[in-house]
C-alpha positions in Angstrom: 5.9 62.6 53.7 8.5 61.3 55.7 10.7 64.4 57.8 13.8 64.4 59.6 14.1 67.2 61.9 17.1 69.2 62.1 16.9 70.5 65.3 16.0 67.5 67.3 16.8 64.6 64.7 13.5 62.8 65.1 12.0 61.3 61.8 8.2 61.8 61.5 5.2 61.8 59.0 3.6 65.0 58.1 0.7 63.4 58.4 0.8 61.9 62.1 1.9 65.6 63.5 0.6 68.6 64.6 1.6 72.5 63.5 1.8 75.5 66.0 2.6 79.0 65.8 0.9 79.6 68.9 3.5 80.5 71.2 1.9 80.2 74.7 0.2 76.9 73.7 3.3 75.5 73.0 4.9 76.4 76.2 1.7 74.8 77.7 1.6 71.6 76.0 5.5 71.1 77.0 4.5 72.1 80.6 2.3 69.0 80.1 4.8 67.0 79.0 4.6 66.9 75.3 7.8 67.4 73.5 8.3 68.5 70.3 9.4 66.4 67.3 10.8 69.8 65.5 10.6 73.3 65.9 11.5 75.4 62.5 11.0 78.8 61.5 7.7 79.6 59.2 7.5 82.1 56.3 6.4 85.0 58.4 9.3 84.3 60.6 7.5 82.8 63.3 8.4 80.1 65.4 6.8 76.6 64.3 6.8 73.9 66.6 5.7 70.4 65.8 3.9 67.8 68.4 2.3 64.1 67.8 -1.2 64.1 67.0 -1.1 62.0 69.8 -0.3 64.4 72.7 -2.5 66.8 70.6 -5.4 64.8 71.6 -4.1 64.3 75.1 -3.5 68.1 75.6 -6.2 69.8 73.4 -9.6 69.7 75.6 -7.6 70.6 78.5 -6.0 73.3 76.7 -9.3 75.0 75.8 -10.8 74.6 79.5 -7.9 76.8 80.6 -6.7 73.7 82.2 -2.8 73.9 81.8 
């Protein structure tokens, strides 16, 4: 499905992103770089933010060695 954000305006697939709640992983992946293509607020009230699949795979291993 095809999704406009309304925070940043970017149009993406559903399909082609990533979903975190996870806060300090978030923060890290921007550190690196990444930018979110929306952030929105879940069911449980909790920050979502939204990254490519893309700089998911760049970020990920490096994120689990403690690396950013």
């Amino acid at each position: 499905m095809r999704i406009t954000s309304d925070i940043t305006g970017k149009i993406y697939e559903d399909s082609s992103v990533v979903f975190f709640t996870n806060l300090p992983q978030s923060i890290a992946y921007m550190k690196a770089g990444a930018i979110p293509l929306d952030v929105m607020v879940g069911n449980s009230n909790k920050l979502i933010f939204v990254f490519s699949k893309e700089d998911h795979m760049k970020l990920r291993e490096r994120w689990a060695n403690h690396d950013l």
